[in-house]
Backbone as CSV, one residue per row, in Angstrom:
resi,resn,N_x,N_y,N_z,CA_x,CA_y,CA_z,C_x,C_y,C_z
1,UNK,26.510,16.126,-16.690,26.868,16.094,-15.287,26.250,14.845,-14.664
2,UNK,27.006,14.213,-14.115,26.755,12.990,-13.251,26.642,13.291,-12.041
3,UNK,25.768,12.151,-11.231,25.441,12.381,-9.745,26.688,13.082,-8.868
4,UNK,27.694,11.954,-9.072,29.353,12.452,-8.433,29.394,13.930,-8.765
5,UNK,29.426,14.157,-9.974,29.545,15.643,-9.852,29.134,16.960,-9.245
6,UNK,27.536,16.151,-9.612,26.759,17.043,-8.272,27.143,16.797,-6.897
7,UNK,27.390,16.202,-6.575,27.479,15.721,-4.780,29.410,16.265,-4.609
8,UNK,29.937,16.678,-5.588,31.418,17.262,-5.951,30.932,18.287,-5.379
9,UNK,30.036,19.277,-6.177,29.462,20.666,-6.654,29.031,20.961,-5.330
10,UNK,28.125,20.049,-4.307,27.664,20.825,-3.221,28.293,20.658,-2.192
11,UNK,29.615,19.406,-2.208,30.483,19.749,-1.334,31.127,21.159,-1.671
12,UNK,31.742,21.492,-2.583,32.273,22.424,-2.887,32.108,23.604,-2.572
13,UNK,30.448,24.138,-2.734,29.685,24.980,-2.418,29.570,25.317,-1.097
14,UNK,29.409,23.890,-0.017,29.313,24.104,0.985,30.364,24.499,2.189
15,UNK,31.408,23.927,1.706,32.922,24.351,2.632,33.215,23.097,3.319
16,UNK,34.004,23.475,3.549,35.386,22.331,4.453,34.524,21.446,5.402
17,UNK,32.999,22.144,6.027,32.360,21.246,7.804,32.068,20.124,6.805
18,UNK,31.733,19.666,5.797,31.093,18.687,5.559,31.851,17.527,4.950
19,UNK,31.698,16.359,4.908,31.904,15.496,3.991,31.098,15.176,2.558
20,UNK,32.117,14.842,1.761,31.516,13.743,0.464,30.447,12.844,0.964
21,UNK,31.093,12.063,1.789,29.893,10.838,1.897,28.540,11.694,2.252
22,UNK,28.272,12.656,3.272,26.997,13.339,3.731,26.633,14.499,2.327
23,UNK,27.605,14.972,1.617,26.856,15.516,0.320,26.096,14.248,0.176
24,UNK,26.597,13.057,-0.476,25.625,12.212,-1.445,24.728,11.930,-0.828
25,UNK,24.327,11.919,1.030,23.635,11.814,1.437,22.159,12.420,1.050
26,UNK,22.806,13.593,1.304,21.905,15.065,1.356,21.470,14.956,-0.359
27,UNK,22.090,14.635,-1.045,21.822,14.802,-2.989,20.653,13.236,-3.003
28,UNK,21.147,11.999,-2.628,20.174,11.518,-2.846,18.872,11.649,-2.205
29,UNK,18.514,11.954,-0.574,17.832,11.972,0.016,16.672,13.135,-0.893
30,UNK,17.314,13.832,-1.319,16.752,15.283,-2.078,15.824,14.347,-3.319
31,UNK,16.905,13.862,-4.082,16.133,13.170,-5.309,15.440,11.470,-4.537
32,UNK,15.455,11.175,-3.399,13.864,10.228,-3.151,13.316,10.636,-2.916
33,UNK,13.286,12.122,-2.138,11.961,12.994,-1.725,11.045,13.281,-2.940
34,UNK,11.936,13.645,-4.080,11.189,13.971,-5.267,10.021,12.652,-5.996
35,UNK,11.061,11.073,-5.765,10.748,10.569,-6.560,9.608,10.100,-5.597
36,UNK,9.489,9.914,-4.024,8.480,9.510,-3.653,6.462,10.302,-3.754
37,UNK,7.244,11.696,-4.041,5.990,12.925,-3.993,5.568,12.517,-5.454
38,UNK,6.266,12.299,-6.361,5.774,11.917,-7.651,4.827,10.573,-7.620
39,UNK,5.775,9.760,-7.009,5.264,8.539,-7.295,3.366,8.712,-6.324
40,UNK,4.125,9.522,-5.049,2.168,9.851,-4.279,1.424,10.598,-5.375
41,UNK,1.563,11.057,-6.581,0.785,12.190,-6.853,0.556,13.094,-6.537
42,UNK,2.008,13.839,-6.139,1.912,14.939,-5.405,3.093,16.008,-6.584
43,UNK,2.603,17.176,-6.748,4.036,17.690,-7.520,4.472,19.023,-6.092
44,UNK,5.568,19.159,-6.460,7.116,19.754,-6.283,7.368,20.951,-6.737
45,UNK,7.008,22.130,-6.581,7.497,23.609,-6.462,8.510,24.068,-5.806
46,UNK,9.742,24.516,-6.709,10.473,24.675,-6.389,11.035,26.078,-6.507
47,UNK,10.863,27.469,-5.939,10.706,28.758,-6.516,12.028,29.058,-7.033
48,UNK,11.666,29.260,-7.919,12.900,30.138,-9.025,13.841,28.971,-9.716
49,UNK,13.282,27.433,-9.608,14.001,26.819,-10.219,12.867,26.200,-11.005
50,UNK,12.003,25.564,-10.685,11.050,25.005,-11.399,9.998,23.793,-10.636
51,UNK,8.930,23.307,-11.814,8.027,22.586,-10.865,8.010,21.004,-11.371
52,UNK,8.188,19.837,-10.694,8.259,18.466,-10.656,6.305,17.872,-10.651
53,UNK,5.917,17.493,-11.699,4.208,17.042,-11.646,4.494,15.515,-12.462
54,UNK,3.292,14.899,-11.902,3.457,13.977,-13.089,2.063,14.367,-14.000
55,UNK,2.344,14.109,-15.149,1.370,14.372,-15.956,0.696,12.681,-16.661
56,UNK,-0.530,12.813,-17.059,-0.956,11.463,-17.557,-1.353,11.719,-19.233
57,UNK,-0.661,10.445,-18.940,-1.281,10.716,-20.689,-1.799,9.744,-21.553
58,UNK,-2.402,9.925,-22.414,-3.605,8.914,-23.292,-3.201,7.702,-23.966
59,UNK,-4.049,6.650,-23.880,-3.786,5.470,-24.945,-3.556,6.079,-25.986
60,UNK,-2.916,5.483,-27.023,-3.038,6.087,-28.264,-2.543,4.861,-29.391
61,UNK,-2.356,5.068,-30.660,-1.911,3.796,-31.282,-1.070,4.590,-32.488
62,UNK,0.483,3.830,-31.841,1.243,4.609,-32.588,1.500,2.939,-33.770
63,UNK,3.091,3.737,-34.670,2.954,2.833,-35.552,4.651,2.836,-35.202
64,UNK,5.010,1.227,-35.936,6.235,0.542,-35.485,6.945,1.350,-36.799
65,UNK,7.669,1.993,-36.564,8.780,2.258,-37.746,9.403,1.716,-38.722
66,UNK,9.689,0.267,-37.943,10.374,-0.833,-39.248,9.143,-1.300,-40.230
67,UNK,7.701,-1.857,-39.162,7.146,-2.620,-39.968,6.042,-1.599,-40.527
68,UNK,6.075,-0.312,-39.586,4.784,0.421,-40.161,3.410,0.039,-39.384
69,UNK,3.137,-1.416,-39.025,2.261,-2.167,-38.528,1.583,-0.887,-37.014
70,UNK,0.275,-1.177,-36.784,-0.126,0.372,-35.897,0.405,-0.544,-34.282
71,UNK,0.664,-0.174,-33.317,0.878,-0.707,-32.104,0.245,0.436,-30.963
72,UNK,-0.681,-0.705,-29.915,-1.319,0.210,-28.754,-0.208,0.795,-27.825
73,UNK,-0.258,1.912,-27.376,0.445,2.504,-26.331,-0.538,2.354,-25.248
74,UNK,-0.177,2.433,-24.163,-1.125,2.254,-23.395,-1.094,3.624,-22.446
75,UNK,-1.995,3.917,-21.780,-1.938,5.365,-21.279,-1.484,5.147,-19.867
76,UNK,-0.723,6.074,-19.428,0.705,6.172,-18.681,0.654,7.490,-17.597
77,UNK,1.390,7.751,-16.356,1.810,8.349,-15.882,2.999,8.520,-16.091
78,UNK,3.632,10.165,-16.641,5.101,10.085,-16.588,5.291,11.764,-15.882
79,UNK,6.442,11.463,-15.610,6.872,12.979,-14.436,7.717,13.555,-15.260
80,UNK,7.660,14.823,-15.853,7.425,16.381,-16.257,8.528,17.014,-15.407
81,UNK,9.094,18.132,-15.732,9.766,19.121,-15.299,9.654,20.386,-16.068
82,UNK,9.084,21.475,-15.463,8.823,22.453,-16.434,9.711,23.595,-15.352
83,UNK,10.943,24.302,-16.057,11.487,25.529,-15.307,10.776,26.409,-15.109
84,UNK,10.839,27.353,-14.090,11.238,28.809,-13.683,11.119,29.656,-15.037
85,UNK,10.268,30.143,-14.820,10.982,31.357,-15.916,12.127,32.420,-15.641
86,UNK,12.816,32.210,-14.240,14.147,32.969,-14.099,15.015,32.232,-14.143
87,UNK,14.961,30.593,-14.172,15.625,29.310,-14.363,15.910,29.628,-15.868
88,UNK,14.866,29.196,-16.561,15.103,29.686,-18.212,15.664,30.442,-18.775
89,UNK,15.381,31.958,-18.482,16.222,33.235,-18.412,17.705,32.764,-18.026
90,UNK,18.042,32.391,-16.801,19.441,32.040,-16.627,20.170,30.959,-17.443
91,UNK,19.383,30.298,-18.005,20.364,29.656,-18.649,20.190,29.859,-20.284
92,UNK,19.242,31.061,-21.130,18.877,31.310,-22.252,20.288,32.681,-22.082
93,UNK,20.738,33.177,-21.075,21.732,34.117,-21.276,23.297,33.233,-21.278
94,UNK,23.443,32.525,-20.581,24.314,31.885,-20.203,24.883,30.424,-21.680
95,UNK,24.213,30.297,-22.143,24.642,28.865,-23.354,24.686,29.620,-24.828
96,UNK,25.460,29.418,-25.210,25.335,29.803,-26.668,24.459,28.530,-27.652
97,UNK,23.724,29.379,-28.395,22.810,28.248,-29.170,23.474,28.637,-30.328
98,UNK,23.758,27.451,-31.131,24.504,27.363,-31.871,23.405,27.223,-33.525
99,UNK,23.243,27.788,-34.581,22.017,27.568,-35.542,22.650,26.528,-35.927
100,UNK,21.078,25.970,-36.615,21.479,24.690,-37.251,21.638,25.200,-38.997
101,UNK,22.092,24.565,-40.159,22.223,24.881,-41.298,21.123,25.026,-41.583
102,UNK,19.866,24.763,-41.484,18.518,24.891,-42.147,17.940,26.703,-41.590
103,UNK,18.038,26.912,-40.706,17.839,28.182,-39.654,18.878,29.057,-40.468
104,UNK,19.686,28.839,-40.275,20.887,29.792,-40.902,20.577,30.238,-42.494
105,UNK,19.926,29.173,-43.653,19.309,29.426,-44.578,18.260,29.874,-44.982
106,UNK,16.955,30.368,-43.974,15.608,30.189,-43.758,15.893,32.034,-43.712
107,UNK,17.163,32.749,-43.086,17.157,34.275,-42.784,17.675,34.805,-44.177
């Protein structure tokens, strides 16, 4: 799903008073609010859907794949999304998971 789609989806949702152009309004304004609370160090609770944090994480020294050779990572802020557990639930009933051949052999 692409942005358009979403800003489709909540016109849709919302009825005839509104426009397209003021969905995308309302859809982006939603996602800078997010990205600015992240970027403050602030996280985002969102009940029954899930929570927006940034999490930090460590130097470390990974290794280059082609050459093998070790390379520094450097330690980072990156922003996390962890669902709802009625978020999860809704969509663990809703998708069919399909096994992979190794799973399917393992029973």
């Amino acid at each position: 799903m692409t942005k358009a789609d979403l800003v489709e989806q909540v016109a849709q949702a919302i009825g005839p008073g509104i426009t397209k152009k003021d969905c995308a309004a309302v859809v982006d304004g939603f996602l800078n609010a997010i990205r600015q609370a992240l970027a403050d160090g602030n996280h985002i609770e969102i009940r029954g859907f899930g929570t927006f944090k940034v999490r930090n994480r460590r130097a470390r020294v990974a290794r280059n794949p082609r050459t093998g050779e070790p390379v520094k990572v450097e330690a980072r802020a990156v922003p996390v999304f962890k669902p709802s557990k009625n978020f999860r639930g809704q969509v663990a009933e809703q998708v069919d998971v399909e096994e992979s051949p190794a799973e399917s052999t393992q029973r």
